[in-house]
C-alpha positions in Angstrom: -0.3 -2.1 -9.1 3.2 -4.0 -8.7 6.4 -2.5 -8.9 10.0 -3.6 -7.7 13.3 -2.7 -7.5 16.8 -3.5 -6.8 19.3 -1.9 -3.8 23.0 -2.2 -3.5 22.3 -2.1 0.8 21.5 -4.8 2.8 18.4 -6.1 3.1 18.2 -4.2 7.3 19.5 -1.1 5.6 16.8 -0.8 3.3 13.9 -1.7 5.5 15.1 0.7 8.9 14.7 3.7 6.0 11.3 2.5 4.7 10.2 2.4 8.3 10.9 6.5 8.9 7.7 7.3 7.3 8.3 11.4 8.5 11.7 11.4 5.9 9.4 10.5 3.1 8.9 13.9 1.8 12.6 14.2 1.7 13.1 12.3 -1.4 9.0 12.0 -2.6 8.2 15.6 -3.8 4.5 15.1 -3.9 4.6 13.8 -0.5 4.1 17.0 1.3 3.6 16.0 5.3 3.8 12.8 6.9 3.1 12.6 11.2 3.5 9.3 13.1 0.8 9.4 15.8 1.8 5.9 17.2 3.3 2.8 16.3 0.5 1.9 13.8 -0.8 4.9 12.8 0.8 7.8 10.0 -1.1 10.7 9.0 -0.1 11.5 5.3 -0.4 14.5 3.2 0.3 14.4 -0.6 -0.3 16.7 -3.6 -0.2 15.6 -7.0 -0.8 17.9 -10.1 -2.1 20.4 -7.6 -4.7 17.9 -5.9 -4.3 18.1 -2.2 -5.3 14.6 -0.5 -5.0 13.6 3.4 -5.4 10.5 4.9 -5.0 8.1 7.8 -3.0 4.7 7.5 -3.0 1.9 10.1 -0.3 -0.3 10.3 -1.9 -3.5 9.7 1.3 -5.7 9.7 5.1 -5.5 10.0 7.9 -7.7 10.7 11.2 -6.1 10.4 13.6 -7.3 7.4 10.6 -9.3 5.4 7.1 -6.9 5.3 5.0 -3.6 6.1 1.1 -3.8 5.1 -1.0 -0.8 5.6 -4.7 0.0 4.9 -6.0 3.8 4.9 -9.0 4.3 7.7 -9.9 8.0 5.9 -9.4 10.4 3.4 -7.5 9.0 -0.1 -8.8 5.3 -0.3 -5.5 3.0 -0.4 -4.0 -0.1 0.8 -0.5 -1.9 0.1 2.0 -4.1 1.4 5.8 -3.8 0.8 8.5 -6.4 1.1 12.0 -6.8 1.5 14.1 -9.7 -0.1 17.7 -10.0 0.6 19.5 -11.1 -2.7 22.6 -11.6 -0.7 24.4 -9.7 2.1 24.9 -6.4 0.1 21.8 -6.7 -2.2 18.0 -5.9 -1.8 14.9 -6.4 -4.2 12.1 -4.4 -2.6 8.3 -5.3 -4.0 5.9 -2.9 -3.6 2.3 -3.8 -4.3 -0.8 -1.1 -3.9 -4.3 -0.4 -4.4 -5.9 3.0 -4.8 -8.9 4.0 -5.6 -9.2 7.4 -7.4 -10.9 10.4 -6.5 -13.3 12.6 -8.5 -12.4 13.4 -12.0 -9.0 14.8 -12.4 -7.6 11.6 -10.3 -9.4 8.8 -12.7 -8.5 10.6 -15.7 -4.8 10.4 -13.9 -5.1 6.7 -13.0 -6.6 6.2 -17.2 -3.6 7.7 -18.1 -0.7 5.6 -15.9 -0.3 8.8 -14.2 -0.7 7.3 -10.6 1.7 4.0 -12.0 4.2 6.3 -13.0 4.2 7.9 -9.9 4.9 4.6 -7.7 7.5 3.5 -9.6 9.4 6.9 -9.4 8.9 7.0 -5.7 10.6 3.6 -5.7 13.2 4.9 -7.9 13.7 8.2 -5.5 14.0 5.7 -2.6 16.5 4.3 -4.1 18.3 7.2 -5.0 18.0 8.4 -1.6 18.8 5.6 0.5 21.9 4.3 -1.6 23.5 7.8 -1.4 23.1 7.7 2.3 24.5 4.5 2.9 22.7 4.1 5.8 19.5 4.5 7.7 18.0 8.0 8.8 16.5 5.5 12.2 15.0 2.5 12.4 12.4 0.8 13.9 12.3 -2.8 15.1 8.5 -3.7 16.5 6.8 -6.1 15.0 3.0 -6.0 14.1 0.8 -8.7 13.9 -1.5 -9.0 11.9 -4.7 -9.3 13.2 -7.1 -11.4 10.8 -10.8 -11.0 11.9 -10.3 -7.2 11.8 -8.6 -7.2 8.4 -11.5 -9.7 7.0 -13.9 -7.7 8.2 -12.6 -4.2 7.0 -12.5 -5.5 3.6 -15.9 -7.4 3.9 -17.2 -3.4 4.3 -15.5 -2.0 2.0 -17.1 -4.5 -0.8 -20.4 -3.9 0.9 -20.6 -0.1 -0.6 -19.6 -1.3 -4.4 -22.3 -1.0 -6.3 -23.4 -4.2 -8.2 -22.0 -3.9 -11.8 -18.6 -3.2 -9.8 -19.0 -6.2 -7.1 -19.9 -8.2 -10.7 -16.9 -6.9 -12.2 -14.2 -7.6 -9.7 -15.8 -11.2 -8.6 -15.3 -11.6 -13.0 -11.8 -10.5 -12.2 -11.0 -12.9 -9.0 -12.5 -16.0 -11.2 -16.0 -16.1 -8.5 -19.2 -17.4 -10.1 -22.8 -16.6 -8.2 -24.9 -19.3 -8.3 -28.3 -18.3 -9.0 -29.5 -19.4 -5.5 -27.1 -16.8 -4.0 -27.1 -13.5 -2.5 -25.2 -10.4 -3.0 -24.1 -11.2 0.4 -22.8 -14.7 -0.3 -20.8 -12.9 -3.0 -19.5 -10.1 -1.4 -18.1 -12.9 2.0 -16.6 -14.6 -1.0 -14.7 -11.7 -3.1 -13.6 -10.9 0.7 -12.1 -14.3 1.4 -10.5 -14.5 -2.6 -9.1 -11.6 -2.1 -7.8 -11.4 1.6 -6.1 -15.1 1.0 -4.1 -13.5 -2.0 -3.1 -10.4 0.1 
């Protein structure tokens, strides 16, 4: 999913507050606890329509002004990058782009319904809200991650690796990949990785 929005702050503003993960249960209601355990890792705790979901995120990039990327190691299967684009000194599009992957029942008959859409574009929306009527940052923080490519690659390499076929069809359909005949499910799970890790 892909969702952006528009802030009258400055593109530093915006991105110091999107960096104090702890404050987001201050303006995201279903955001119920978030703990920083170190620079690249954020416990979360969420509940939506009275589902309870935990899980771990790793930092897996972040340069301050321009981009935070993040990949969940447990728990609630979800990965994302956000980005900050200064439209001039005062103005700031923010782009938000995210992948989850529903839970049991209740959460695919959300994610059927645009529930789980809905829901990232108001929490946009509340950022906004909260951040503008501020006027400034709750803290900040400045370090830079790089991003480290092998370990990214081979994450996502894994991940693919526990799709069942029809899926693994399905989303290599998607990404425009054809299997030749003389290929493996292996061959086509390295080259959904590569299509989609080059398009991250």
């Amino acid at each position: 999913m892909n969702h952006e929005i528009e802030l009258d702050l400055p593109v530093r503003t915006v991105y110091d507050q999107w960096t104090q993960f702890e404050d987001f249960p201050i303006f995201m209601k279903h955001i119920v606890d978030v703990r920083q355990l170190d620079d690249t890792h954020v416990l979360w705790k969420a509940k939506i329509s009275g589902i309870s979901r935990e899980w771990k995120a790793e930092i897996t990039q972040q340069t301050p002004d321009q981009r935070v990327a993040w990949t969940a190691t447990d728990g609630t299967s979800n990965a994302g990058v956000v980005t900050f684009h200064p439209l001039d000194d005062d103005h700031t599009r923010v782009v938000l782009q995210m992948d989850v992957d529903p839970q049991g029942f209740l959460e695919k008959v959300a994610d059927w319904g645009g529930y789980i859409t809905d829901r990232t574009k108001k929490d946009l929306e509340d950022f906004k809200d909260f951040i503008e009527a501020r006027g400034k940052a709750t803290g900040a923080w400045r370090g830079t991650v790089e991003r480290d490519s092998l370990r990214d690659l081979h994450a996502h390499t894994e991940d693919l690796e526990k799709l069942d076929d029809p899926e693994l069809v399905r989303r290599a359909e998607e990404a425009g990949i054809e299997r030749p005949l003389d290929r493996s499910r292996s061959w086509l799970v390295a080259a959904l990785a590569r299509h989609d890790y080059d398009n991250r």
